[in-house]
C-alpha positions in Angstrom: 184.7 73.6 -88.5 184.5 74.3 -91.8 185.4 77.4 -94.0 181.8 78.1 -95.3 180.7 77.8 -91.5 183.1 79.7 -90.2 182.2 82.4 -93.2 178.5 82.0 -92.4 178.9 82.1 -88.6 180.9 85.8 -89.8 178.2 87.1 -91.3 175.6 86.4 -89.2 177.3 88.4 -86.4 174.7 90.3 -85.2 177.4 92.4 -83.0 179.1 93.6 -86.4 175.7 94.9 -87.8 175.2 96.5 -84.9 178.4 98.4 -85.2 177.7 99.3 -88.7 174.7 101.4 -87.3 176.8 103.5 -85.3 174.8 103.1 -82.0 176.1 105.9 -79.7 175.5 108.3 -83.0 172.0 106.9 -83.4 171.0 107.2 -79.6 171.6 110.8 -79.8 169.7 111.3 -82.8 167.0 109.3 -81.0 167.0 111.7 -78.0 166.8 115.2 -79.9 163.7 113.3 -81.8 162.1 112.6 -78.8 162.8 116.4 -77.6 160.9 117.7 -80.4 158.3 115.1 -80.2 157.1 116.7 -77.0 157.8 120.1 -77.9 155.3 119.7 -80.1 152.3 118.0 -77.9 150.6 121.0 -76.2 151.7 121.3 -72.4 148.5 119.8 -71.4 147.7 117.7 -74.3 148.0 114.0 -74.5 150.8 111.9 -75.8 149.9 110.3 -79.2 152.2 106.8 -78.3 151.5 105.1 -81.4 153.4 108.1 -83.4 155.5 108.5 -81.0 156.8 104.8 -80.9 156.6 104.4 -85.1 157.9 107.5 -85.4 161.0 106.9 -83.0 161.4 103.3 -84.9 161.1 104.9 -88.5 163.7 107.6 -88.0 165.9 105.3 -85.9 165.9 102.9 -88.9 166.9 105.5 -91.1 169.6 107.1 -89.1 171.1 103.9 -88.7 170.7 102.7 -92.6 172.9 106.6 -93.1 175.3 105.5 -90.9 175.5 101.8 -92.4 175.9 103.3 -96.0 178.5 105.6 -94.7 180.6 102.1 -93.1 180.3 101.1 -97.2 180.9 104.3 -98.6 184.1 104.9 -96.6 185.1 101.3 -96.0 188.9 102.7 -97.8 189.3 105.4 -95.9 188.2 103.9 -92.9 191.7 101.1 -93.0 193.4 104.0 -93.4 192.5 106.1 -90.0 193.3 104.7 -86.8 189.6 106.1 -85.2 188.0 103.9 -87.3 190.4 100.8 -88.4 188.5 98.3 -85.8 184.8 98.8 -87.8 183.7 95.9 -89.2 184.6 96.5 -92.9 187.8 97.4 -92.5 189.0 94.7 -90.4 187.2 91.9 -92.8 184.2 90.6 -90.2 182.0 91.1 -92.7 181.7 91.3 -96.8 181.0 94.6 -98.3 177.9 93.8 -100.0 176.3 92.5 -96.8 176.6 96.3 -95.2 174.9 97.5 -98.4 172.1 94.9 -98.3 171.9 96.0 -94.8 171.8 99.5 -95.5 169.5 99.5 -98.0 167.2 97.1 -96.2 167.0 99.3 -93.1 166.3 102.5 -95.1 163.4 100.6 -97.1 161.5 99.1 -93.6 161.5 102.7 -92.1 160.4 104.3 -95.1 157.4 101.9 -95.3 157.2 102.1 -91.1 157.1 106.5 -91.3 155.0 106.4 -94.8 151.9 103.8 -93.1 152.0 104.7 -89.8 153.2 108.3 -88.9 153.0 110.9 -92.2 154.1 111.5 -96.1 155.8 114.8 -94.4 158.3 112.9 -91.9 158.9 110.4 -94.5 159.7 112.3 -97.0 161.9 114.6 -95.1 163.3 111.6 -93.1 164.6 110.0 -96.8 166.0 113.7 -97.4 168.1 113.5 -94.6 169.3 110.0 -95.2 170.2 110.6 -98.8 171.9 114.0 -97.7 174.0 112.1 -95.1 174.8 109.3 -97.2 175.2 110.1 -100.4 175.6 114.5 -100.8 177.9 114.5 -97.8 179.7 111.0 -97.4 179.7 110.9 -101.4 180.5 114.1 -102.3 180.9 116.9 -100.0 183.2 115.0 -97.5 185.8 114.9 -100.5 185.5 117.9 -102.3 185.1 121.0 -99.9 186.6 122.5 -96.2 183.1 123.6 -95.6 182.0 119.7 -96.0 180.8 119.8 -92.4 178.6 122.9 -92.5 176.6 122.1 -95.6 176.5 118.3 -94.7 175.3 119.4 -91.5 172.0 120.0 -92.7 171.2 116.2 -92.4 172.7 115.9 -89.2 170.3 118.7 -87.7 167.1 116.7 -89.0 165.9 114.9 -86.0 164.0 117.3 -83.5 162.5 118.7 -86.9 161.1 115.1 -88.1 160.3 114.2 -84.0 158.0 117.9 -84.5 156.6 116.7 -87.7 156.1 113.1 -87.0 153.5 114.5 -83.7 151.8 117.7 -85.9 152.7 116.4 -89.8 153.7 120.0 -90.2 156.6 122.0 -90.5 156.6 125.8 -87.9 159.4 128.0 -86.5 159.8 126.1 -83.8 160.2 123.2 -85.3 163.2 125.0 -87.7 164.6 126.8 -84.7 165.5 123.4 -83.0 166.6 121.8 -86.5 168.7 125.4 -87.1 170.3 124.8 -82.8 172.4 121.5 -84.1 173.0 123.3 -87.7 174.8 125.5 -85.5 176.4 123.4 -83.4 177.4 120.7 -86.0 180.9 122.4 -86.9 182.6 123.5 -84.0 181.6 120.1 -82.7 183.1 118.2 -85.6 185.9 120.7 -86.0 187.3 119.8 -82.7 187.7 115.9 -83.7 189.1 117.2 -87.0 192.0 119.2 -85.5 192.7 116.2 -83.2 192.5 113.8 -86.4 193.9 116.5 -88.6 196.8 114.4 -89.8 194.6 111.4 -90.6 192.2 113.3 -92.5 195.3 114.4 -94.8 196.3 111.2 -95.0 193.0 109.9 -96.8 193.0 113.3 -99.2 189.8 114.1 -96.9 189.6 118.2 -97.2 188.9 118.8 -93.3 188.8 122.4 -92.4 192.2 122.4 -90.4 193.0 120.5 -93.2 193.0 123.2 -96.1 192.9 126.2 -93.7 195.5 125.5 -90.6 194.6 124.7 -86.7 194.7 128.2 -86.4 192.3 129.1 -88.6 189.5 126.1 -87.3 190.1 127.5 -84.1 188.8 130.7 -84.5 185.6 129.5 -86.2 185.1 127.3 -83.6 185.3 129.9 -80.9 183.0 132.2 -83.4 180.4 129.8 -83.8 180.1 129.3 -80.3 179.2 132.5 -80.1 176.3 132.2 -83.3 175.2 128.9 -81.3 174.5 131.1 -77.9 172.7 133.6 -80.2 170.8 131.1 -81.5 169.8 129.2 -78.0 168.3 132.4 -77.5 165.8 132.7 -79.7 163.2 129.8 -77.9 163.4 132.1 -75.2 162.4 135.1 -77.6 159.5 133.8 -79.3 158.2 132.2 -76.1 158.8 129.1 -76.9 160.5 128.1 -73.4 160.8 130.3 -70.3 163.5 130.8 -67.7 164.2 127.5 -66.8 165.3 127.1 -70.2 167.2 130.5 -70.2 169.2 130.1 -67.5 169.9 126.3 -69.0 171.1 127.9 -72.5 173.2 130.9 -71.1 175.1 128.7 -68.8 175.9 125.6 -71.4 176.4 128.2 -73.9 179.0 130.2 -71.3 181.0 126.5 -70.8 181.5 126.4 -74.7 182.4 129.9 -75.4 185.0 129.1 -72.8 186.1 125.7 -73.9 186.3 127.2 -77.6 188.2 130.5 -76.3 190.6 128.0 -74.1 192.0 126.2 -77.1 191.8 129.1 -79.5 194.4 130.5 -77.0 196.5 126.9 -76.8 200.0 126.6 -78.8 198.4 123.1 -79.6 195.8 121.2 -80.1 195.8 119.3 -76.5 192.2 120.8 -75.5 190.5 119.5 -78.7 189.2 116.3 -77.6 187.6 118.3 -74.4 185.7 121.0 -76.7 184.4 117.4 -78.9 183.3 116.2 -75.4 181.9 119.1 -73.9 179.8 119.6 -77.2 178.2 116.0 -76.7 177.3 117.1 -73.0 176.4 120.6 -73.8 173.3 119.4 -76.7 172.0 116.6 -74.6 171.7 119.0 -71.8 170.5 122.3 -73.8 167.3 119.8 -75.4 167.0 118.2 -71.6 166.6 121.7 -70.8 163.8 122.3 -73.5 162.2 119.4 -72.3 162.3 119.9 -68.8 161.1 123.8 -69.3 157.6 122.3 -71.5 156.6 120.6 -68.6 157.9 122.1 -64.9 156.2 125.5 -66.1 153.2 123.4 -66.5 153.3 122.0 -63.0 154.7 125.6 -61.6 150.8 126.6 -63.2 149.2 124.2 -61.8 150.7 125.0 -58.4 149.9 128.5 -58.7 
């Protein structure tokens, strides 16, 4: 075979494209979207499917063109860091300007997908959250400040908030409560992998809280924005936005990451990292399954009554 086949049959690896868009990432982006989809259709109203479905492709699109950009961005960094030395740039599957392309490509197709058939609102938002992801935080903030992650956040949190606007094409405090629920929750989630990865991130120059500020330090804000993110999970309950089922849901999950947080606060090391960084993955699928499952089983519980 020869070398330009073997380069062409490199490059048209669909596998490695698929890497680039961070699937795993992109899937729970894709669930919280579909949570605040049906938030925002009235308990007894009917399912608008065609926004639902453009709206779902649009946003995917875009998370995945973020997460593409942020494979170019940090291609250096990424040979560096032993999480992420088996990505596709890094270990030469593909050329650099072929993840850009891609990038760039993606982002373009769900702009024109949310613009035509969904709203200006979710679109413009949705580009707002792309360009804060991949350029303000992969660019910029990653590099130049310990609080990288809480500012760069803001992107991260996006996705129930454009699955509300992409239904209603407007912007209410329920929609910002959800977006302001994975604000929250962005840093002690993050944190966790940082104090694990603590080293690496010093190796790369990458100011990561424990970083700059000592394990010591990370682990108390962890532990003390758990408790802001049980505050928070609260407040559906508050404003009536969800009932008990919901309550009990949020207290509980909320309970299991106080503890997880005050467990390695208390640890000489950092051996109960990785479990806070995978209890926070199960604790926001379940918290928005929760939400969802509260909308509608106090719809059937009126019926029945």
């Amino acid at each position: 075979m020869s070398n330009v086949m073997v380069e062409e049959e490199r490059r048209l690896n669909w596998r490695d494209y698929y890497e680039l868009c961070k699937p795993k990432v992109v899937g729970l982006i894709l669930f919280t979207t579909v949570v605040g989809m049906l938030l925002a259709v009235p308990q007894n109203g009917v399912i608008p499917w065609s926004l639902v479905v453009f709206g779902l492709l649009g946003i995917g699109m875009a998370a995945a063109a973020g997460a593409a950009m942020n494979h170019w961005v940090d291609q250096k960094i990424d040979a560096v860091m032993e999480r992420t030395q088996n990505r596709p740039l890094p270990e030469g599957k593909m050329e650099s300007r072929s993840a850009l392309y891609f990038s760039l490509a993606l982002g373009s197709i769900s702009m024109l997908l949310l613009v035509t058939q969904v709203n200006v609102l979710t679109a413009v938002l949705t580009l707002l959250s792309l360009v804060g992801y991949a350029v303000i935080y992969t660019m910029f903030l990653k590099r130049t400040t310990p609080q990288n992650i809480v500012w760069g956040g803001a992107a991260g949190a996006a996705p129930p908030l454009l699955g509300w606007t992409a239904i209603t094409g407007d912007i209410n405090t329920e929609a910002l409560l959800l977006f302001m629920i994975i604000f929250i929750w962005t840093p002690p989630h993050f944190w966790a992998l940082a104090i694990r990865r603590r080293e690496e991130y010093a190796k790369v120059d990458v100011p990561m809280l424990p970083v700059t500020h000592g394990v010591a330090f990370t682990k108390l804000h962890i532990l003390l924005y758990t408790f802001m993110l049980l505050v928070v999970t609260l407040m559906p309950f508050i404003i009536h936005m969800s009932g008990l089922i919901y309550l009990a849901g949020a207290v509980s999950l909320g309970i299991g990451f106080i503890f997880h947080a005050y467990k390695l606060y208390r640890s000489e090391d950092d051996s109960h990292a990785m479990k806070v960084f995978s209890y926070s993955i199960f604790y926001l699928s379940c918290l928005f399954a929760f939400l969802l499952a509260d909308h509608y089983l106090r719809t059937v519980i009126r019926v029945l009554n």
